[in-house]
N, CA, C and O atoms as a GROMACS GRO file, in nm:
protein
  356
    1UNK      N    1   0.085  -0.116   0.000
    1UNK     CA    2   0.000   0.000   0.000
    1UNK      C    3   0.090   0.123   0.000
    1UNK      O    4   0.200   0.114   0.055
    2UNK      N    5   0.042   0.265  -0.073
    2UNK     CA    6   0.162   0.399  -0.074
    2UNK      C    7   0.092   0.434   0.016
    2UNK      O    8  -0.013   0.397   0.069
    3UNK      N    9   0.198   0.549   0.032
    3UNK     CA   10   0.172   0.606   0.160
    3UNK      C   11   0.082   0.703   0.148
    3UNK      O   12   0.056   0.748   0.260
    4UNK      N   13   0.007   0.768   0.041
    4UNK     CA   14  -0.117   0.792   0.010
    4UNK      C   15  -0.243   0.758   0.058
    4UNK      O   16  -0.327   0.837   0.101
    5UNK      N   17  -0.252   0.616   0.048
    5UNK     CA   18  -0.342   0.520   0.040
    5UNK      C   19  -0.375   0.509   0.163
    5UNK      O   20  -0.491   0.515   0.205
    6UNK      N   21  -0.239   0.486   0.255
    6UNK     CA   22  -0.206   0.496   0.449
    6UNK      C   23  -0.297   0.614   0.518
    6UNK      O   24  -0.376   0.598   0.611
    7UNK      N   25  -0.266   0.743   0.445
    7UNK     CA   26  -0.289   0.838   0.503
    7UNK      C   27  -0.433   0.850   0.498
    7UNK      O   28  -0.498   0.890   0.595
    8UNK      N   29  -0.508   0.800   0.338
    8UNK     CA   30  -0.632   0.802   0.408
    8UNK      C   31  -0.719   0.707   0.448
    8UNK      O   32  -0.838   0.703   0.480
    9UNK      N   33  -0.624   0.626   0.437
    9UNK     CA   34  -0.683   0.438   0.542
    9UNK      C   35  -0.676   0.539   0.706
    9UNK      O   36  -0.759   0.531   0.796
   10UNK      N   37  -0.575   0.614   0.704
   10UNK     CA   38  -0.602   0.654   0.872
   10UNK      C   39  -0.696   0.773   0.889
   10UNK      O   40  -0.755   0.776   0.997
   11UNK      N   41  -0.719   0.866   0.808
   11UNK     CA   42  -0.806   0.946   0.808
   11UNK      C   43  -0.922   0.915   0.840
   11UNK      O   44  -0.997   0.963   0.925
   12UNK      N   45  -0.939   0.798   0.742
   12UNK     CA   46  -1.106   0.729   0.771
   12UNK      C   47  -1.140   0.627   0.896
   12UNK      O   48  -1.249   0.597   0.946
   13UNK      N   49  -1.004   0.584   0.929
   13UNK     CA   50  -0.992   0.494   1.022
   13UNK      C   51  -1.061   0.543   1.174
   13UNK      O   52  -1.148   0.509   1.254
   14UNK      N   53  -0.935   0.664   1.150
   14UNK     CA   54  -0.941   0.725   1.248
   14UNK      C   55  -1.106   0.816   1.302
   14UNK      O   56  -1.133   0.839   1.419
   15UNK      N   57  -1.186   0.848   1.197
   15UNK     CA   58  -1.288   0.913   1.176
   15UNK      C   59  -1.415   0.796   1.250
   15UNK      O   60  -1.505   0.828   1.327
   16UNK      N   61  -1.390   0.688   1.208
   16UNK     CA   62  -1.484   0.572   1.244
   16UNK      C   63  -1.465   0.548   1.360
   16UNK      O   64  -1.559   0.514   1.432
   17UNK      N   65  -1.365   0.557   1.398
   17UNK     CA   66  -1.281   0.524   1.580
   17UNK      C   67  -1.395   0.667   1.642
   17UNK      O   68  -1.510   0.666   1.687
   18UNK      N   69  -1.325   0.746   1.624
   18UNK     CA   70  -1.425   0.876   1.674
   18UNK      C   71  -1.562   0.826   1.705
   18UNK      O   72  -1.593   0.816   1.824
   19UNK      N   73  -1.676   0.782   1.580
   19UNK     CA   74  -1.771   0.786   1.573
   19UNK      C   75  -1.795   0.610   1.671
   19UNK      O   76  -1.899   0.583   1.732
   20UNK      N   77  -1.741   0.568   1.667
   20UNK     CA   78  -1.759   0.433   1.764
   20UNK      C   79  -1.738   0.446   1.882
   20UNK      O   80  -1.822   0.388   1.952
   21UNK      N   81  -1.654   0.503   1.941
   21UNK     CA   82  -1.626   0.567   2.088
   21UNK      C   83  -1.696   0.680   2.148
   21UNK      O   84  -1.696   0.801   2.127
   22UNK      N   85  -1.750   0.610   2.223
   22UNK     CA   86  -1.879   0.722   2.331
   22UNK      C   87  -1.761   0.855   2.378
   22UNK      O   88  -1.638   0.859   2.373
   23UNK      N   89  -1.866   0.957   2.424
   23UNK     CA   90  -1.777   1.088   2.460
   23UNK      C   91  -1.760   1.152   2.355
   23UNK      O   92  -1.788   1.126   2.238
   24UNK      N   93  -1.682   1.288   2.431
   24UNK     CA   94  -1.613   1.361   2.297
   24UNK      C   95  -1.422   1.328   2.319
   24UNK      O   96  -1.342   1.303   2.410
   25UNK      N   97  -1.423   1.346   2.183
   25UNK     CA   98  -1.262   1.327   2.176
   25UNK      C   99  -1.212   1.450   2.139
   25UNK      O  100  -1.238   1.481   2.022
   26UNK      N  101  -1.127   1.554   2.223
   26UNK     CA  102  -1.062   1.671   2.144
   26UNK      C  103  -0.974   1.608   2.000
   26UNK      O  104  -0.933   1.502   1.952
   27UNK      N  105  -0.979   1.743   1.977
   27UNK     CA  106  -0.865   1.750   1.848
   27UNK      C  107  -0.943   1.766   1.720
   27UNK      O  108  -1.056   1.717   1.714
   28UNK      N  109  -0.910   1.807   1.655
   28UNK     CA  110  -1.005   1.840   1.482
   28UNK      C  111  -0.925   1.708   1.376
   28UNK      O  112  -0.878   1.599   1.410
   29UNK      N  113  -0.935   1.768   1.252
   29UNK     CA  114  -0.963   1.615   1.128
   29UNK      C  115  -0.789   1.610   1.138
   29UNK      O  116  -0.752   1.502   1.092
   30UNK      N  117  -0.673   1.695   1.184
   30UNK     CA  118  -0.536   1.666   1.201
   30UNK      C  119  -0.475   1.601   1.289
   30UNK      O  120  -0.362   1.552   1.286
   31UNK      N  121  -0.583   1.599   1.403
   31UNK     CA  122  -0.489   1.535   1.526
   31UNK      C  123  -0.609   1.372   1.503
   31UNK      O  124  -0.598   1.278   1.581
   32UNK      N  125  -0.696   1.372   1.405
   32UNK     CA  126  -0.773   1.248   1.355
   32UNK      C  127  -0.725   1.196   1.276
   32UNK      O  128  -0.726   1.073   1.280
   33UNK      N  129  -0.656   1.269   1.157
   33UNK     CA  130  -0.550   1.160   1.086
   33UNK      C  131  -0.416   1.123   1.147
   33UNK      O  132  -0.350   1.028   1.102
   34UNK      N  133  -0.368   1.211   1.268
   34UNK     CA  134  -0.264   1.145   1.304
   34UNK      C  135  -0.279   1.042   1.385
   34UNK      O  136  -0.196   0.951   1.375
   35UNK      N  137  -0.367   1.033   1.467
   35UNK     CA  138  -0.424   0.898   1.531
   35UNK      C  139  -0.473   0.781   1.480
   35UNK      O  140  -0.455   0.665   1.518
   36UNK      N  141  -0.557   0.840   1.360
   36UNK     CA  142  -0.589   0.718   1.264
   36UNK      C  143  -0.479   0.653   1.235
   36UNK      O  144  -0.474   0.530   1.240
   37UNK      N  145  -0.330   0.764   1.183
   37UNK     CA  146  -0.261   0.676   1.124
   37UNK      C  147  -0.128   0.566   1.158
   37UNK      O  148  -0.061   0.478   1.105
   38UNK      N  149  -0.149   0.655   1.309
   38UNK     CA  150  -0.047   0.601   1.412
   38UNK      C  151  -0.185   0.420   1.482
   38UNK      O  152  -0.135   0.315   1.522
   39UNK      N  153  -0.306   0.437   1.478
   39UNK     CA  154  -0.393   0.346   1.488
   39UNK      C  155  -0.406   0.203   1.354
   39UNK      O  156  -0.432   0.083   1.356
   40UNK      N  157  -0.374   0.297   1.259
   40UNK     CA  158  -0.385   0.174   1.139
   40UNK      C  159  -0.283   0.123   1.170
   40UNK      O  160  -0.296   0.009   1.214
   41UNK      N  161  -0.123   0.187   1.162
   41UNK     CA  162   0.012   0.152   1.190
   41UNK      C  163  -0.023   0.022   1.291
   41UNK      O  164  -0.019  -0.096   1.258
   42UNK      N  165  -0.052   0.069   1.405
   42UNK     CA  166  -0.082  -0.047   1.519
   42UNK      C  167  -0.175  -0.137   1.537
   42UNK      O  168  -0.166  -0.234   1.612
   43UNK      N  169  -0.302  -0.097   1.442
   43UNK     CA  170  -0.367  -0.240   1.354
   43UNK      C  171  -0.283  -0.304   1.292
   43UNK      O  172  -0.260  -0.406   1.356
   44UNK      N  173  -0.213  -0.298   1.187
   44UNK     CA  174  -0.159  -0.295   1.092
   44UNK      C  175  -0.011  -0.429   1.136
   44UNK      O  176   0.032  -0.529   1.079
   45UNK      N  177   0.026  -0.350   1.275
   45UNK     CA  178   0.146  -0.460   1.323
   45UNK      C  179   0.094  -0.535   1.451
   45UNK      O  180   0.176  -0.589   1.526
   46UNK      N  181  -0.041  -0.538   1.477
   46UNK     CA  182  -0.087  -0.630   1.565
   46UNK      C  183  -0.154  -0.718   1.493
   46UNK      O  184  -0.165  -0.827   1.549
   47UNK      N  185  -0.215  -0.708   1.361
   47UNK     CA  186  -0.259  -0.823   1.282
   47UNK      C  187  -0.187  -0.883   1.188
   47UNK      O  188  -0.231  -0.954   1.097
   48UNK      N  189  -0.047  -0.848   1.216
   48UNK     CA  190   0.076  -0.933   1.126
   48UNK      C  191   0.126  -1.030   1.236
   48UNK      O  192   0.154  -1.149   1.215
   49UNK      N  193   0.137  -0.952   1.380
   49UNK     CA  194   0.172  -1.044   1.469
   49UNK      C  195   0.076  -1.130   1.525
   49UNK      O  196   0.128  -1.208   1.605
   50UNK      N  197   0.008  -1.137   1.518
   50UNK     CA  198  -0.140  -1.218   1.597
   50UNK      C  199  -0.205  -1.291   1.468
   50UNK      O  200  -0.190  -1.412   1.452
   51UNK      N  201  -0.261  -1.231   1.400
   51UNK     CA  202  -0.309  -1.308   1.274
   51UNK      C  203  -0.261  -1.340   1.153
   51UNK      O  204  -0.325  -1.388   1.059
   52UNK      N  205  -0.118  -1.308   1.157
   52UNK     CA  206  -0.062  -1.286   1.028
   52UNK      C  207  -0.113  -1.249   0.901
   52UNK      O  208  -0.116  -1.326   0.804
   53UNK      N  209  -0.166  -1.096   0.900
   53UNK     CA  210  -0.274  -1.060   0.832
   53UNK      C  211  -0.230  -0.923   0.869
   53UNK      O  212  -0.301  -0.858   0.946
   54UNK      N  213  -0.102  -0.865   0.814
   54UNK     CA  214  -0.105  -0.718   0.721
   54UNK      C  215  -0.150  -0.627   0.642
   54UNK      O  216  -0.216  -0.658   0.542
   55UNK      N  217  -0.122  -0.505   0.672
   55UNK     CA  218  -0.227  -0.403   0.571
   55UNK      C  219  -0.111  -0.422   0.471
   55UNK      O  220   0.009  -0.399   0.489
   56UNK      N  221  -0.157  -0.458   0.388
   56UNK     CA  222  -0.106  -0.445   0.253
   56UNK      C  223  -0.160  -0.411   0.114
   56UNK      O  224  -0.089  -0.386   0.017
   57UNK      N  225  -0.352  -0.412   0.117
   57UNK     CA  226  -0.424  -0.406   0.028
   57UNK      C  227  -0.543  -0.287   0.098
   57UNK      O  228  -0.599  -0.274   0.207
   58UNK      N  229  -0.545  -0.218  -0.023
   58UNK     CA  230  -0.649  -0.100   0.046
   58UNK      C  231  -0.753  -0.132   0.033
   58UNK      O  232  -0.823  -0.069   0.112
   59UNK      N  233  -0.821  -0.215  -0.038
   59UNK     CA  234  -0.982  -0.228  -0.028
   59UNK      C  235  -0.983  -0.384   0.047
   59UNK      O  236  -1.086  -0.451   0.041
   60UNK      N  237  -0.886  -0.426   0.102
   60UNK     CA  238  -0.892  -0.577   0.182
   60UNK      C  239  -0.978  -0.521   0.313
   60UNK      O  240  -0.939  -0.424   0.379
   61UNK      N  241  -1.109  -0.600   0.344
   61UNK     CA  242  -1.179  -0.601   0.481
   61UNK      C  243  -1.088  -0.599   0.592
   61UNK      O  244  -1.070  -0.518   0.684
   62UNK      N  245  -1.036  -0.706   0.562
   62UNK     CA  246  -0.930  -0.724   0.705
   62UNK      C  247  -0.849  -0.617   0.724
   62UNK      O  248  -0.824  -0.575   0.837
   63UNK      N  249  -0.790  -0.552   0.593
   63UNK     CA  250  -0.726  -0.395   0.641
   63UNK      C  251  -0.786  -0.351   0.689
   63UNK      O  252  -0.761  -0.339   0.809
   64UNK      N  253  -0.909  -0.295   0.637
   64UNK     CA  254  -1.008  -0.206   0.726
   64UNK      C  255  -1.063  -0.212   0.898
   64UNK      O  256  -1.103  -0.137   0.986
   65UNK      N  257  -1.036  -0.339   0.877
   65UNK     CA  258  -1.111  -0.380   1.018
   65UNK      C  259  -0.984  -0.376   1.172
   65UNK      O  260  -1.001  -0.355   1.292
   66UNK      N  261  -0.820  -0.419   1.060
   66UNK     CA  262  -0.742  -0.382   1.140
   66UNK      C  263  -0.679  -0.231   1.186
   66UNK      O  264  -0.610  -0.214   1.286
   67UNK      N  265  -0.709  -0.151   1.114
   67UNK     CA  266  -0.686  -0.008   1.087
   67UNK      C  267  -0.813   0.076   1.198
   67UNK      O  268  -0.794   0.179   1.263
   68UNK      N  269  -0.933  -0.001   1.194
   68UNK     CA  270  -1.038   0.072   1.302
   68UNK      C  271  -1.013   0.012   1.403
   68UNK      O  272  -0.993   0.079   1.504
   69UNK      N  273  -1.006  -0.118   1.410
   69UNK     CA  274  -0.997  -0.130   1.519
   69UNK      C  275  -0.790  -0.085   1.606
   69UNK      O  276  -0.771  -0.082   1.728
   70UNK      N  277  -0.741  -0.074   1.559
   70UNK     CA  278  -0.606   0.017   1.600
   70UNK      C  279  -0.633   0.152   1.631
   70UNK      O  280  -0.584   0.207   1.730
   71UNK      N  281  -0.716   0.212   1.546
   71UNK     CA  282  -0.714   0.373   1.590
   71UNK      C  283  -0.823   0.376   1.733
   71UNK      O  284  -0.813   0.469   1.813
   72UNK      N  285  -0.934   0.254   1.755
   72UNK     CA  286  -0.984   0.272   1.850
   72UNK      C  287  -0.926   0.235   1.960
   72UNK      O  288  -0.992   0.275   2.056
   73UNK      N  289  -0.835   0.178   1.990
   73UNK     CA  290  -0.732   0.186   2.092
   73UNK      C  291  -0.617   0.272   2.079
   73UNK      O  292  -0.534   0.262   2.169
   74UNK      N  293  -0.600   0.336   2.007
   74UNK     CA  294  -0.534   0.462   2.012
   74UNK      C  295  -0.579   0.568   2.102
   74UNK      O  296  -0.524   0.624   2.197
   75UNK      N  297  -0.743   0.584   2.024
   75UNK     CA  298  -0.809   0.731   2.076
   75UNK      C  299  -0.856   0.657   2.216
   75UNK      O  300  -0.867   0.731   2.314
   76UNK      N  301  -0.879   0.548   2.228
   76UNK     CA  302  -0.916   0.568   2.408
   76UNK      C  303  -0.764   0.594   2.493
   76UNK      O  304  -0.771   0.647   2.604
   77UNK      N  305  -0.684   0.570   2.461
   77UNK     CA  306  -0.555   0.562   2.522
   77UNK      C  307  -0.571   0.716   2.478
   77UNK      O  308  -0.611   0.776   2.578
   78UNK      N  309  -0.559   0.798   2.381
   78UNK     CA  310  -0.501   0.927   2.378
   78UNK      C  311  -0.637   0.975   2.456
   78UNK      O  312  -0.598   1.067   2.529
   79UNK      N  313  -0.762   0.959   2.474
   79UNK     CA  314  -0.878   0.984   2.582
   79UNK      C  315  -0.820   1.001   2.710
   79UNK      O  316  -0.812   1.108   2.768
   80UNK      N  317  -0.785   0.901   2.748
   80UNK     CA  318  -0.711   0.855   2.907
   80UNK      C  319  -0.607   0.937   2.948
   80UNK      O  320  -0.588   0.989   3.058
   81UNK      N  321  -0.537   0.942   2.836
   81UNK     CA  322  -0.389   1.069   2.864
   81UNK      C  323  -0.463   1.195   2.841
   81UNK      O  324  -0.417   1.270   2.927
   82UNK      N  325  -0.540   1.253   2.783
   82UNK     CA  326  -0.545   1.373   2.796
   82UNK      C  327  -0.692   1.456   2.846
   82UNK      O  328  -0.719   1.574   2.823
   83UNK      N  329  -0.774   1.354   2.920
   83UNK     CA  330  -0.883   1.362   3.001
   83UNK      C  331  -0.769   1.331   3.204
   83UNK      O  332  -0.800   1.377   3.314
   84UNK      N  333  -0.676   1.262   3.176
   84UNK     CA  334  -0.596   1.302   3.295
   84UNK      C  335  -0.534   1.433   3.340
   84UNK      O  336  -0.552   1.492   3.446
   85UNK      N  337  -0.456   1.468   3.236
   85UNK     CA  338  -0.448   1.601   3.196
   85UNK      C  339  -0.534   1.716   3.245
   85UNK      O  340  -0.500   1.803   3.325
   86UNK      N  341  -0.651   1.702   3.184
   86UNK     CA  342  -0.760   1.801   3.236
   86UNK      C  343  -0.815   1.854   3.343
   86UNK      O  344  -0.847   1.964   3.389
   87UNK      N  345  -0.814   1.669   3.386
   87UNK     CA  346  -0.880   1.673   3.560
   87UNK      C  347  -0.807   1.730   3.608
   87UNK      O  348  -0.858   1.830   3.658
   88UNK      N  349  -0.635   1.718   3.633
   88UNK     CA  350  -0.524   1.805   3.708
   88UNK      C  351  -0.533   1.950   3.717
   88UNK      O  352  -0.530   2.029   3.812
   89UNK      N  353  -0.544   1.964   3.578
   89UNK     CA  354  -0.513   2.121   3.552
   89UNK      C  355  -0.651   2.259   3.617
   89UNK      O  356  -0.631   2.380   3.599
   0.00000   0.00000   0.00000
């Protein structure tokens, strides 16, 4: 897959993570593609290591499914860090 293709596998990834996760999530559509894409990334190398099943194809299900589900453990983890944050401040 180019890195084109990455950027908006995480854009969208990341967009669906949003819309699947209760709450609000700060950040606008930049700090959503960077999560998406740091989320596909970590779909991406948790379903090579666990299922042996890499993003390598952009319209492959299993990309898709590893790419949302990565960015949705991204954004609750970046939730957790920066809803800690808040409460402090």
């Amino acid at each position: 897959m180019g890195f084109f293709s990455f950027l908006i596998l995480g854009l969208i990834a990341g967009a669906i993570a949003k819309f699947i996760l209760p709450g609000k999530q700060g950040g606008g559509w930049f700090a959503t593609l960077i999560l998406g894409v740091v989320g596909a990334f970590l779909g991406g190398w948790l379903g090579g290591l666990i299922f042996n099943q890499p993003l390598t194809e952009f319209w492959s299900l299993a990309t898709w499914i590893l790419a949302i589900v990565g960015s949705v453990i991204v954004l609750a983890v970046y939730g957790m860090i920066t809803g800690r944050k808040r409460a402090n401040s």
